[in-house]
C-alpha positions as CSV (number, residue, x, y, z in Angstrom):
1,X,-21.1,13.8,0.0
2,X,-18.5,11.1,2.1
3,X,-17.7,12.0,5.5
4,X,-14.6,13.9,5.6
5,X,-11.9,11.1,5.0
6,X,-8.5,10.6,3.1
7,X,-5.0,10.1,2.5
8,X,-4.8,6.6,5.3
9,X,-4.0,4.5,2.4
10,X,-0.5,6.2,1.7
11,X,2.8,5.0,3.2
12,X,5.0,7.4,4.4
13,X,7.8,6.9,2.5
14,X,11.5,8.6,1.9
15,X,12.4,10.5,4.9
16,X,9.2,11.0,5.8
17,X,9.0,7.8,7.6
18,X,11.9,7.8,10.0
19,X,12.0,5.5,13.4
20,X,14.1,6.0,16.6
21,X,17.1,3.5,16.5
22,X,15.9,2.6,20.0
23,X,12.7,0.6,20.8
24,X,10.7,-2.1,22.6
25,X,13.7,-4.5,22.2
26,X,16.5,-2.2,22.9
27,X,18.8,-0.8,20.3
28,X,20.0,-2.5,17.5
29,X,22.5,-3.7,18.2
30,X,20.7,-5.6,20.8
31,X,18.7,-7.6,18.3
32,X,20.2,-10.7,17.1
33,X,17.8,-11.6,14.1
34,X,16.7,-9.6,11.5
35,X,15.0,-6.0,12.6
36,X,11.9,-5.3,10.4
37,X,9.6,-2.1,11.0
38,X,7.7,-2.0,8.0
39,X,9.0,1.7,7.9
40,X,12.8,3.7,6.5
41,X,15.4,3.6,9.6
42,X,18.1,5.1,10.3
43,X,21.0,3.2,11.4
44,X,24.1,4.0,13.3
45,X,27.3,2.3,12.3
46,X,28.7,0.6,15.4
47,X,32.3,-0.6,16.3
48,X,32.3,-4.1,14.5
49,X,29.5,-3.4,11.9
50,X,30.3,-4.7,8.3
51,X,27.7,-3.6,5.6
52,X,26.7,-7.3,5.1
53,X,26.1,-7.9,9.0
54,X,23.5,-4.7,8.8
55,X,22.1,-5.9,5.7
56,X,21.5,-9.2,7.8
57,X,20.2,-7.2,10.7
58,X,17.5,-6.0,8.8
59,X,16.7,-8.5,6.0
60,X,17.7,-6.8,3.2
61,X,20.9,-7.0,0.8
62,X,23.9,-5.1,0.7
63,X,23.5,-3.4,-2.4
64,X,20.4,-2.1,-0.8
65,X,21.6,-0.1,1.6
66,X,24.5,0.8,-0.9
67,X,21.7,2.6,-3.4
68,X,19.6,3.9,-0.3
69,X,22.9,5.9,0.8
70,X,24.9,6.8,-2.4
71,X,27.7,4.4,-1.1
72,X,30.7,3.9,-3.6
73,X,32.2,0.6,-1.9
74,X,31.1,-1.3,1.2
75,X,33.1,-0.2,3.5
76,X,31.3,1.8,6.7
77,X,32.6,3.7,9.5
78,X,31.7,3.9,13.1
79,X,29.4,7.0,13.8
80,X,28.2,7.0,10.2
81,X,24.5,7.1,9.6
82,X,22.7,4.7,7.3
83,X,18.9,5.2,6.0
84,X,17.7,1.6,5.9
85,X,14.3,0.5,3.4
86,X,12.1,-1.5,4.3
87,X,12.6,-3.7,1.6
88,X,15.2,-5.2,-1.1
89,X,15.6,-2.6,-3.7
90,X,16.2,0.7,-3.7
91,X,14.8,4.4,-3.3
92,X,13.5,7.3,-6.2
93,X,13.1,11.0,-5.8
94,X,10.5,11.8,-8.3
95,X,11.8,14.5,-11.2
96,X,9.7,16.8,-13.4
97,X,8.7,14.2,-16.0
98,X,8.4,11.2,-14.4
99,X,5.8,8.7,-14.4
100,X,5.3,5.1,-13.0
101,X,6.2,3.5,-16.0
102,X,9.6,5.0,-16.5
103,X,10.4,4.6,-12.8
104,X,9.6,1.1,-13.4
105,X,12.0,1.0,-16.2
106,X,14.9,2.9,-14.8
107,X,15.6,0.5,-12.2
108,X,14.1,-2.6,-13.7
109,X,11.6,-2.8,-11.7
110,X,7.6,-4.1,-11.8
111,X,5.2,-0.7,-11.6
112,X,2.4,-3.0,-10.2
113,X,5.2,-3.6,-7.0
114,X,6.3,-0.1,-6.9
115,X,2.2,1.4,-6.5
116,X,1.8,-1.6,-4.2
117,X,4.4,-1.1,-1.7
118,X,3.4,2.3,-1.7
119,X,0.2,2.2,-1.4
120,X,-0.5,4.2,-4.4
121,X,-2.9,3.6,-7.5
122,X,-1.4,4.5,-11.4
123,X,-3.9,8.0,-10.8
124,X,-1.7,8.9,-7.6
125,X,0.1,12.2,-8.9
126,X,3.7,12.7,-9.3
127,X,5.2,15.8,-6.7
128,X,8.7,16.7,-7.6
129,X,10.8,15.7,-4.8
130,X,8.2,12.9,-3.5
131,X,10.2,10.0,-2.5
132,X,8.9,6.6,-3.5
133,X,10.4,3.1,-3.1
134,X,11.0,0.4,-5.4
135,X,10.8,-3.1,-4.3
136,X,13.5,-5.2,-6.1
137,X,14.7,-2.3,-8.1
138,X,18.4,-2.1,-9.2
139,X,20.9,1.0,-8.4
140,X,23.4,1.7,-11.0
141,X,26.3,0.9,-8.5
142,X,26.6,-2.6,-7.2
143,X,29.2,-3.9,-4.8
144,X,28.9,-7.4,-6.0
145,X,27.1,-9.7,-9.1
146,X,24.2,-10.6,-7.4
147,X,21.0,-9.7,-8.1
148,X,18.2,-8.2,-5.9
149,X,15.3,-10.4,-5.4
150,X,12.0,-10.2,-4.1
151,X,11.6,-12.5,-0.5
152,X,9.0,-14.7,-1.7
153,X,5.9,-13.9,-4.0
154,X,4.5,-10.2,-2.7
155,X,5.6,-11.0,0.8
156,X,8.1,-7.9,0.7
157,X,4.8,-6.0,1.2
158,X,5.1,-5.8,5.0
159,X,3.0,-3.2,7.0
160,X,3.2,-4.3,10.4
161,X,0.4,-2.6,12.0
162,X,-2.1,-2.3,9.1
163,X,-5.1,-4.2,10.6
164,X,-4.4,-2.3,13.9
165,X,-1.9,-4.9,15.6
166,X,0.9,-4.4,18.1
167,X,0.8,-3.7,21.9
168,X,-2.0,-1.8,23.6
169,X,-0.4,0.7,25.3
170,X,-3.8,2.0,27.2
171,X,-3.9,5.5,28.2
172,X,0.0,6.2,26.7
173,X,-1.9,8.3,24.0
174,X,-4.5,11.1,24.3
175,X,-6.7,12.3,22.1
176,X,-4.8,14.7,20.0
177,X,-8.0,16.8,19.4
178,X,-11.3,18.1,21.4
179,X,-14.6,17.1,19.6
180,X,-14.7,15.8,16.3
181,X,-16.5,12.6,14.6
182,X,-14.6,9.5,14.0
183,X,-15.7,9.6,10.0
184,X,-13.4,6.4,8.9
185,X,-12.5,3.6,11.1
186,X,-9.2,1.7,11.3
187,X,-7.5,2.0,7.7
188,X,-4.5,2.3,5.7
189,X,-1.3,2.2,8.3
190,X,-3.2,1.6,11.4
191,X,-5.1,4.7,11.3
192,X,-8.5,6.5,12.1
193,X,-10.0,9.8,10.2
194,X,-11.5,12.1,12.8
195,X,-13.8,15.0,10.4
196,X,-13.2,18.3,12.7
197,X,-13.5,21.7,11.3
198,X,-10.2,23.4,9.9
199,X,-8.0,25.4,12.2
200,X,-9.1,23.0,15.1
201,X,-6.4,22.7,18.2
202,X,-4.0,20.1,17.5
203,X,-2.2,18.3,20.8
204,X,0.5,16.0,21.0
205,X,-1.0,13.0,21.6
206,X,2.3,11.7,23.9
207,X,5.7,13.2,24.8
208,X,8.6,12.8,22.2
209,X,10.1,14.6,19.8
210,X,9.0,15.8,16.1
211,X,10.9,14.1,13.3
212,X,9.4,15.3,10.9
213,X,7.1,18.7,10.4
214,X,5.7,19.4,6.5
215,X,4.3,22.8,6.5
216,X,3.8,22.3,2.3
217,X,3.4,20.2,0.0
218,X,1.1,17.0,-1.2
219,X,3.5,14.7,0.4
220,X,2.5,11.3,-0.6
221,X,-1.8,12.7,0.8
222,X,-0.9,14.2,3.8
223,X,-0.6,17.2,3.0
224,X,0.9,19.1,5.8
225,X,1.6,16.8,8.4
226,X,3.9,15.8,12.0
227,X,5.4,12.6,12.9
228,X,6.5,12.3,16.8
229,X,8.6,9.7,17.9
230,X,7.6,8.7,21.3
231,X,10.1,7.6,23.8
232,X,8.6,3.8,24.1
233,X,9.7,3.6,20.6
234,X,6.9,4.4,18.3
235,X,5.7,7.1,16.6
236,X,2.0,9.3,15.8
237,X,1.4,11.1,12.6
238,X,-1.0,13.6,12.2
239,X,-2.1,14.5,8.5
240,X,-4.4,17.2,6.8
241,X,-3.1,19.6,8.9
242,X,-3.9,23.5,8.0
243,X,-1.0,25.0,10.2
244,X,1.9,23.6,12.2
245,X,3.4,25.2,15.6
246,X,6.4,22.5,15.9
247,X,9.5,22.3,14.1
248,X,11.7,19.0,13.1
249,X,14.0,18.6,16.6
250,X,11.3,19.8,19.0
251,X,10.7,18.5,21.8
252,X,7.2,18.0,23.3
253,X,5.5,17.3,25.9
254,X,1.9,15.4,25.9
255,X,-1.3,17.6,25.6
256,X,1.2,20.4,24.3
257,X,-0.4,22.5,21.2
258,X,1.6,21.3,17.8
259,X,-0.5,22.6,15.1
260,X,-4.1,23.3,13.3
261,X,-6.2,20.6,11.9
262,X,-7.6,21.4,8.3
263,X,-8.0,19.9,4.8
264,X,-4.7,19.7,2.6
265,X,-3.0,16.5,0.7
266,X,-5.6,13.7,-0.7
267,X,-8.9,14.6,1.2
268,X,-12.4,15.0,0.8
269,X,-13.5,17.3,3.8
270,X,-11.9,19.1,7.1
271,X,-10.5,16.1,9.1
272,X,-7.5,14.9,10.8
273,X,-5.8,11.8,9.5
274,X,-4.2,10.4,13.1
275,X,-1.8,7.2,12.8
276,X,0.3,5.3,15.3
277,X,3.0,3.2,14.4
278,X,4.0,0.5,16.5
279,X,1.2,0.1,19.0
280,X,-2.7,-0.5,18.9
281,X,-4.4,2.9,17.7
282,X,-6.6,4.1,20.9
283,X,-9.0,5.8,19.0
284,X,-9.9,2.3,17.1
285,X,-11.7,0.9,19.7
C-alpha cells in the first residue's frame, strides 16, 4: 500500500484559483511591469485602464482576457471586474462529452499543452463543470487579426512556487492539523501530504478570508477543498477534506476550526493535501 498521498500534482484552475488584487508589491496598479502569479486573478478596472494596458500588465494578449470574460469589444469600465489567466489563450468549462482531444480541436489548441499546463495526464477524468485552461487556444470572438501565441517554447508553463520558492514567512502559518505523518514531501504546487485519519480537526493555518469552499465534487483531485487568502497576499489550500465548516466570504481568524480532514478527489488513503501559494511551505522543512 502507498502512504496516504494524492491530488498535489493538480493546478487549481477556473475560479478555483483566485488571488487577492492586493499583495507583497501593492496593488496593481502599483506594478509597472508585467504581474504574473502563476494562478487566475481577478482584476479591477481602474480609471485610465484600456484592455491592452491590462493585457500588458499581466503578459498576456487582449484577446485573452476578451475570451476569459465573454467581452464583445474592448472597451472596459471603471469598477468592472476582470478574471485574468495565467497564460495566452483562453478558458473551457468541460460539457458532457468532452474529451481532451476535442477540447484541443475546438480552440486549436495542442492537448499535450492543455494536460501540461494543467497538470493532468490523458487518464485525468472529465467532471462536467471542471474548468480547464488552454494555453494558446483561440476564442471565437477576437478584437483584432492577430493571433495568440505561445511565449517561447513551453515557457508559458509557469508555476511559481512549485519547487517550494518564495519568501519564508517563519511562524505566519501554523499547522492546520494536530498529529498526523507527513506521507509525501514537497510536490505538485508547493505542497506537502499529511496522512491523518478522516474526520480529523481542520484549523486555519493563518487569518484571512475563504475564497473558495467545495463541499462536492472531484474538482480537478481535491475533492472537497478551502482556499484562504491571507492578508500578506497569499493564499493556503487545504484538499481531501471530508466536511467543511466555512463558507466562500468568511472570515477567519488563525487556529479557528474550518473543516474535517478525510479522503475525497484523486487519493489513495485519509490525508490532508496542504498548499501555500506564494510563500515557502512551513511544513517542508
Amino acid at each position: 500500500m502507498k502512504a496516504a498521498v494524492g491530488g498535489g500534482e493538480i493546478s487549481t484552475v477556473g475560479d478555483e484559483a483566485l488571488v487577492s488584487e492586493s499583495g507583497p508589491s501593492g496593488t496593481l496598479a502599483d506594478i509597472e511591469d508585467s504581474v504574473s502569479t502563476g494562478q487566475i486573478s481577478t482584476y479591477t478596472v481602474r480609471k485610465g485602464d484600456t484592455l491592452s494596458s491590462i493585457a500588458k500588465m499581466y503578459g498576456i494578449n487582449s484577446n485573452t482576457i476578451v475570451w476569459a470574460n465573454d467581452l464583445k469589444s474592448s472597451s472596459v469600465k471603471e469598477g468592472q471586474s476582470l478574471v485574468i489567466l495565467p497564460v495566452i489563450g483562453t478558458i473551457h468549462t468541460v460539457i458532457k462529452g468532452d474529451t481532451f482531444s476535442s477540447i484541443a480541436k475546438k480552440y486549436k489548441a495542442d492537448e499535450g499543452e492543455i494536460l501540461q499546463f494543467n497538470d493532468l495526464t490523458s487518464d485525468s477524468p472529465l467532471a462536467v463543470g471542471d474548468t480547464i485552461i488552454i494555453p494558446d487556444g483561440e476564442g471565437t470572438t477576437k478584437i483584432s487579426s492577430q493571433k495568440s501565441t505561445a511565449v517561447g517554447s513551453k515557457t508559458f508553463v509557469y508555476h511559481p512556487y512549485k519547487g517550494g520558492s518564495g519568501p519564508d514567512l517563519g511562524d505566519y502559518y501554523m499547522r492546520p492539523v494536530a498529529g498526523g505523518v507527513r506521507t509525501q514531501g514537497l510536490h505538485g504546487y508547493n505542497s506537502i501530504d499529511i496522512g491523518i485519519p478522516t474526520g480529523s480537526t481542520l484549523y486555519a493555518a493563518a487569518a484571512g478570508q475563504v475564497i473558495l469552499a467545495k463541499s462536492s465534487g472531484y474538482n480537478g483531485g481535491y475533492g472537497k477543498y478551502i482556499i484562504i487568502s491571507h492578508y500578506n497576499g497569499t493564499q493556503t489550500v487545504y484538499g481531501h477534506l471530508s466536511a467543511l465548516n466555512v463558507k466562500v466570504g468568511d472570515v477567519v481568524y488563525k487556529g479557528q476550526v474550518i473543516g474535517k480532514t478525510g479522503n475525497t478527489g484523486r487519493s489513495t488513503g485519509p490525508h490532508l493535501h496542504f498548499e501555500v501559494r506564494g510563500a515557502l511551505n512551513p511544513l517542508a522543512k
